[in-house]
C-alpha positions as protocol buffer text, in pm:
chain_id: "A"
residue {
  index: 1
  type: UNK
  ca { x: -1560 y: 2266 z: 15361 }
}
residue {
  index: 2
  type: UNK
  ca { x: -1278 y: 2513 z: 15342 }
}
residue {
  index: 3
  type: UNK
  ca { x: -1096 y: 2561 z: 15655 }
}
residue {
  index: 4
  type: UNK
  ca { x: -1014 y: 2881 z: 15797 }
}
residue {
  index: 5
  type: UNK
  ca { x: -1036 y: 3151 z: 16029 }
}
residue {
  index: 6
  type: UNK
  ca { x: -1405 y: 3227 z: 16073 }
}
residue {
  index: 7
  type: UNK
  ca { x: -1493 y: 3591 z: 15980 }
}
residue {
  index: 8
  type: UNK
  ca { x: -1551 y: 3865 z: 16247 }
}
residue {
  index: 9
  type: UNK
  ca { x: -1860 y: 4019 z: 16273 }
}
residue {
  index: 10
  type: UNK
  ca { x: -1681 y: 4367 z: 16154 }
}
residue {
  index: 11
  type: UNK
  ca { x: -1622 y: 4175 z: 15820 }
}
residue {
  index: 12
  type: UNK
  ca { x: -1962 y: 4103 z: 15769 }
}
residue {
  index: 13
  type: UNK
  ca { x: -2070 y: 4430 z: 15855 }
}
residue {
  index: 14
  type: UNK
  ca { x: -1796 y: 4588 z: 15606 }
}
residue {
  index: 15
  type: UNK
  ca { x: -1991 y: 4317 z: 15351 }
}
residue {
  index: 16
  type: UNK
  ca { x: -2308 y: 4375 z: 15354 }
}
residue {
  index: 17
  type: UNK
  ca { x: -2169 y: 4761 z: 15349 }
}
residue {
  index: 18
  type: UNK
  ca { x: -2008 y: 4773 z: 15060 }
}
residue {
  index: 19
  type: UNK
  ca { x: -2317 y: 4552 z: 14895 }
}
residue {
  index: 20
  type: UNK
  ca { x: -2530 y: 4816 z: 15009 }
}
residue {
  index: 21
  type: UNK
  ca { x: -2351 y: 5090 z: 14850 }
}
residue {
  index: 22
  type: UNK
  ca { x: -2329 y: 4877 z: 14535 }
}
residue {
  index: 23
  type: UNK
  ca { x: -2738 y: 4827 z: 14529 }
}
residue {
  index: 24
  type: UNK
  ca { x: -2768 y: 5195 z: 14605 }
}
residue {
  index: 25
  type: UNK
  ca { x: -2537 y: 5276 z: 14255 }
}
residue {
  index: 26
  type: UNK
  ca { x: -2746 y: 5015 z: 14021 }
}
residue {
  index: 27
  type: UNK
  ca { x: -3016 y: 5179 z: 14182 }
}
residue {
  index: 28
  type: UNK
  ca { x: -2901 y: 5516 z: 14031 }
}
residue {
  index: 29
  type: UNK
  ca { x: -2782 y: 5385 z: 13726 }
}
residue {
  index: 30
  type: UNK
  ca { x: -3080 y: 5242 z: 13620 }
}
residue {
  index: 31
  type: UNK
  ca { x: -3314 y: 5531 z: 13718 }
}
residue {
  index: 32
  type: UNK
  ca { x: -3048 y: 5773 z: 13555 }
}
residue {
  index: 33
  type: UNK
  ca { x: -3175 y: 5736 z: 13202 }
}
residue {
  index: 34
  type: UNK
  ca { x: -3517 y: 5780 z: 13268 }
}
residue {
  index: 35
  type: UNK
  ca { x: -3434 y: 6151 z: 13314 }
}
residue {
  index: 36
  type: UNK
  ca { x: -3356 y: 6130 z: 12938 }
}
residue {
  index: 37
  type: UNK
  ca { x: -3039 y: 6352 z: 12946 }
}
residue {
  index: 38
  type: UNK
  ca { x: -2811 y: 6161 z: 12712 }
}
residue {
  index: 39
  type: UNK
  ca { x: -2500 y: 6377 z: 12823 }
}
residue {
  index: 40
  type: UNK
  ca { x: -2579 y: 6301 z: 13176 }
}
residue {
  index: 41
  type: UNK
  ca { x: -2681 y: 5925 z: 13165 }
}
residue {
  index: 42
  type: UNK
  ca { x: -2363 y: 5877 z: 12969 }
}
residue {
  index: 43
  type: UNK
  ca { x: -2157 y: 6052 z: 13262 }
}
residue {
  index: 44
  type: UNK
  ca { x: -2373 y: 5878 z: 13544 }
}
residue {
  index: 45
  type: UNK
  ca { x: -2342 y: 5561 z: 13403 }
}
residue {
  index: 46
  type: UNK
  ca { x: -1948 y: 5515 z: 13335 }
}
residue {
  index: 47
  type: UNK
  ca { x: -1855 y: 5709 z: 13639 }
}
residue {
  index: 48
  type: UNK
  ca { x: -2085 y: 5512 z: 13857 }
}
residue {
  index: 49
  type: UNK
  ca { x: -1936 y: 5199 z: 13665 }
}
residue {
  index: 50
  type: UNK
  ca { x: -1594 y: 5260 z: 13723 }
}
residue {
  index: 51
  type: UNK
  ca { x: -1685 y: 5327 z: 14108 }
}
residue {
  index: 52
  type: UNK
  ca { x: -1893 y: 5015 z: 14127 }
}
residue {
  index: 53
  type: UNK
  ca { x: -1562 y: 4816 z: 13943 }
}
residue {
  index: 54
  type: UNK
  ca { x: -1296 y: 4952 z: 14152 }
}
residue {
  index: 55
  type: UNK
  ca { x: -1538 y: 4869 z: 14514 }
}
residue {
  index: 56
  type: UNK
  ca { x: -1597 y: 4468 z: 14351 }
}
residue {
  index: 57
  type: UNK
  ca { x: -1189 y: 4501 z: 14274 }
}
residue {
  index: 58
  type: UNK
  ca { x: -1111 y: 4605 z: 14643 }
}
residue {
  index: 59
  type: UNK
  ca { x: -1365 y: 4457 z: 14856 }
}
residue {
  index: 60
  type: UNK
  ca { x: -1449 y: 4128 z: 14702 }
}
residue {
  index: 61
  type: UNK
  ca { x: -1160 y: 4019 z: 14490 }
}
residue {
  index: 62
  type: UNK
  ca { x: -950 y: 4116 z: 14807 }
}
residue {
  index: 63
  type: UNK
  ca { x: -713 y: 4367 z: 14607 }
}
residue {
  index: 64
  type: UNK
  ca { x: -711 y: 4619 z: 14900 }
}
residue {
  index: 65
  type: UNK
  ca { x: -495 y: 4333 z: 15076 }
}
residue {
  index: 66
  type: UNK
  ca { x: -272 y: 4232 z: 14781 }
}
residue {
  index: 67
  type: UNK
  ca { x: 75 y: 4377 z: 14685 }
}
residue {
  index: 68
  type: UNK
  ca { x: 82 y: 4640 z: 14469 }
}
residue {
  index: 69
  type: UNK
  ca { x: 191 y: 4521 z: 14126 }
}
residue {
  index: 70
  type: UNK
  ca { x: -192 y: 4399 z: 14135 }
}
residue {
  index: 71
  type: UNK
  ca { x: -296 y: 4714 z: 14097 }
}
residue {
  index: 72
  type: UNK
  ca { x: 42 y: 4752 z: 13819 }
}
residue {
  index: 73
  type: UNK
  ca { x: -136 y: 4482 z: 13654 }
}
residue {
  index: 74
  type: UNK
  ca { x: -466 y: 4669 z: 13621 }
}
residue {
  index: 75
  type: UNK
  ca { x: -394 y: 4952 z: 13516 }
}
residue {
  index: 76
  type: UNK
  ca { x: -169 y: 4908 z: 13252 }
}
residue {
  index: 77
  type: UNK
  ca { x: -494 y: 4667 z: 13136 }
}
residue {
  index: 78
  type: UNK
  ca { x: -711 y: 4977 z: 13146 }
}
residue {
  index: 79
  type: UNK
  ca { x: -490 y: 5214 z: 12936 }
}
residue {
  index: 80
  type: UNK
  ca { x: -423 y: 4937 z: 12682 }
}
residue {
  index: 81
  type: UNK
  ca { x: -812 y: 4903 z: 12657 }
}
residue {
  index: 82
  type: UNK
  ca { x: -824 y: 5285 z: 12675 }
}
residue {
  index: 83
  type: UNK
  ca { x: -508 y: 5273 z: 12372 }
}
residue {
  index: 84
  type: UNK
  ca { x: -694 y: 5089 z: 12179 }
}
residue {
  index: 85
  type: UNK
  ca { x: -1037 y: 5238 z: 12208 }
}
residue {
  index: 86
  type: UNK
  ca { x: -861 y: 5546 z: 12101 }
}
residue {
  index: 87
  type: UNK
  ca { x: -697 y: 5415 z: 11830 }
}
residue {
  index: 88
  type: UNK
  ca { x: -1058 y: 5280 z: 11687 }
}
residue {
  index: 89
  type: UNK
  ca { x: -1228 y: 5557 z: 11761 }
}
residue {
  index: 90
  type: UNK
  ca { x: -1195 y: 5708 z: 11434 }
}
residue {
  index: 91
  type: UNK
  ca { x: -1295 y: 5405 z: 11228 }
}
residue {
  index: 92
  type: UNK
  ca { x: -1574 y: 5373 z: 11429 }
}
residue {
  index: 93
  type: UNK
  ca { x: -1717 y: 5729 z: 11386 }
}
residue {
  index: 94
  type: UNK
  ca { x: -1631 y: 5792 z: 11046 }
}
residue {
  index: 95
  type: UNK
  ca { x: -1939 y: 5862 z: 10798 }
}
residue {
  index: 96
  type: UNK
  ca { x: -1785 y: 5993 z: 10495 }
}
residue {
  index: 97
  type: UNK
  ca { x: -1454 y: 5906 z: 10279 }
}
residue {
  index: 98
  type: UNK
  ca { x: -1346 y: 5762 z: 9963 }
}
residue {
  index: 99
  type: UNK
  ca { x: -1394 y: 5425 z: 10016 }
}
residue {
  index: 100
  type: UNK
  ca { x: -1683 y: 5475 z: 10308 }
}
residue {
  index: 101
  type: UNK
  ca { x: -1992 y: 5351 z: 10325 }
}
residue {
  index: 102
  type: UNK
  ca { x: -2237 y: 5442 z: 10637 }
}
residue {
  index: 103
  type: UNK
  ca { x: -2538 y: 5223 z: 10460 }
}
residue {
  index: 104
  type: UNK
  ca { x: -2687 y: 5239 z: 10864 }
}
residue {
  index: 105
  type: UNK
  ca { x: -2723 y: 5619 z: 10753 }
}
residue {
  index: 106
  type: UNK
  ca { x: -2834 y: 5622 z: 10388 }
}
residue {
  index: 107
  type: UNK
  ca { x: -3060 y: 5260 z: 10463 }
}
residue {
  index: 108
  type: UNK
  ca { x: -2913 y: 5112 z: 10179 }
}
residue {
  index: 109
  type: UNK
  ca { x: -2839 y: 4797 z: 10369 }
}
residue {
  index: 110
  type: UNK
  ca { x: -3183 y: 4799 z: 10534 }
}
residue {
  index: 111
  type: UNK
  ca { x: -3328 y: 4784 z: 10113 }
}
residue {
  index: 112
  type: UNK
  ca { x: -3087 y: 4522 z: 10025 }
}
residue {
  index: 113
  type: UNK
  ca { x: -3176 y: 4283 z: 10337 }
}
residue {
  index: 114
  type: UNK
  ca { x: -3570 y: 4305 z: 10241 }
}
């Protein structure tokens, strides 16, 4: 067993807090696209993901209490995700061009699979 100090019972509380507040935002995120608002689930469910990520970051993985090149560390990870999303984005939502096949659009690859 690891040794330690034993945790107050303000630290639990804070725990079981925070877990509440994360139950309460699946809660929402899952009931968000029943509303069928595709605009609105989309901005529901990354905002409420980036929320729930950054409470898990501080509260669990103890990055409230770290130094701050942690949080360096992080977000130079999220923009280079962000970077390269960017930089895909176009391939990815391309339908037309010389060379460009969408067969997902014109079921062409659906025919040849059957």
């Amino acid at each position: 067993m690891a040794e330690g100090k034993p945790q107050t019972h303000f630290e639990v509380r804070h725990y079981v807090k925070v877990w509440g507040i994360l139950m309460v935002l699946l809660a929402v995120s899952v009931l968000g696209p029943l509303m069928e608002i595709p605009l609105l689930t989309l901005i529901t469910a990354f905002g409420i993901a980036i929320v729930k990520i950054l409470m898990v970051a501080a509260n669990f993985m103890h990055l409230k209490f770290e130094i701050r090149y942690i949080w360096f560390l992080l977000t130079a990870a999220l923009l280079a995700m962000l970077v390269l999303f960017m930089g895909l984005l176009p391939d990815i939502t391309k339908h037309e061009g010389a060379n460009w096949e969408n067969c997902m659009v014109t079921q062409s690859c659906v025919k040849q699979r059957m």
